[in-house]
C-alpha positions, -999 to 999 in steps of 0.1 A, spaced: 503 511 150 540 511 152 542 490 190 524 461 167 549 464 139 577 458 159 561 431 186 557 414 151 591 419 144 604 406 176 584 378 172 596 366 136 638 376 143 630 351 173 615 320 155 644 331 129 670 330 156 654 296 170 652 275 139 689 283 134 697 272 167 675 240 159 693 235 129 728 239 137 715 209 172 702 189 139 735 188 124 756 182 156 736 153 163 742 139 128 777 146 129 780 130 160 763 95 144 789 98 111 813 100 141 805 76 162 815 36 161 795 26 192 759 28 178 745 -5 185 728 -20 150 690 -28 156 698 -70 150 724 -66 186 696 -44 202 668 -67 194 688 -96 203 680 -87 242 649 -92 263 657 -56 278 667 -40 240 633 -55 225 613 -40 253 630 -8 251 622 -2 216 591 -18 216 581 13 242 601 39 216 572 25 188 548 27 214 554 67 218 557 66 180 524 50 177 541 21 154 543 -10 178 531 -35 146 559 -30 131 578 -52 157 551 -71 166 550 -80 125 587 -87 123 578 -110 156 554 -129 141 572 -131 108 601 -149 128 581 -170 145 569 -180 117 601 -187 95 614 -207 129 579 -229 128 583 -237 92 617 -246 90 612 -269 122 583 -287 109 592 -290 77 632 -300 86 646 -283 55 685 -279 57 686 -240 45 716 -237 27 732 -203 38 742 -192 7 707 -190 -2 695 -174 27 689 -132 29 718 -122 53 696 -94 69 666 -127 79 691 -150 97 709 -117 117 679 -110 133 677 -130 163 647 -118 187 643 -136 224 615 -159 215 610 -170 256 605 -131 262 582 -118 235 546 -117 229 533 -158 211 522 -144 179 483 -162 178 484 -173 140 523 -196 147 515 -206 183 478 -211 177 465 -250 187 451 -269 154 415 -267 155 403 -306 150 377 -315 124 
C-alpha cells in the first residue's frame, strides 16, 4: 500500500537528485576544457611512442582500436608512396591536418598491405 508508494518515491527523488549531481560534474568538466590551454592536441600526443600506446589502450576499452591502426596504415602508406615515387609535394597543396600527424613509425604495428614483400611471378 502506502510503504510501496513512498519506497517508490524515495527511489525516483534519488535518481532525480543523482542525474543533477551528474549533470552539474558534466558541465564542470566542460568548463574546465573551455578553460584550459594545456590540453595536448591528438597530432603532439600521437607524436610519442608512450602517447600512441596510451591511446591506443583508451580505443582498446572503447572497442575502437581500427581506427588508429587505419590512420597507421594510411600513413605508412602516404610515406611509401611518396618515397617510391620521389614526388616533391608542394606544401601549399598538401591538407595541413595529413602532414601534422607524425606517428613513431620504429614503434608501431608494420601495417601488412605497405610493409608486405612483393610476391614474384
Amino acid at each position: 500500500g502506502i510503504s510501496h508508494v513512498i519506497i517508490v518515491y524515495i527511489m525516483t527523488f534519488w535518481v532525480r537528485v543523482k542525474i543533477i549531481e551528474d549533470e552539474k560534474h558534466i558541465n564542470t568538466l566542460k568548463q574546465r576544457v573551455r578553460n584550459s590551454a594545456t590540453h595536448l592536441k591528438l597530432h603532439q600526443i600521437l607524436q610519442h611512442p608512450f602517447g600512441y600506446e596510451l591511446f591506443m589502450q583508451h580505443l582498446s576499452n572503447e572497442f575502437s582500436i581500427e581506427n588508429l591502426l587505419s590512420l597507421t596504415e594510411f600513413m605508412q602508406y602516404k610515406t611509401r608512396v611518396r618515397k617510391e615515387l620521389e614526388v616533391l609535394v608542394d606544401e601549399t597543396t598538401t591538407h595541413e591536418i595529413l602532414d601534422t600527424i607524425k606517428l613513431p613509425m620504429e614503434d608501431i604495428p608494420r601495417s601488412s598491405i605497405v610493409y608486405a614483400k612483393p610476391e614474384r611471378a
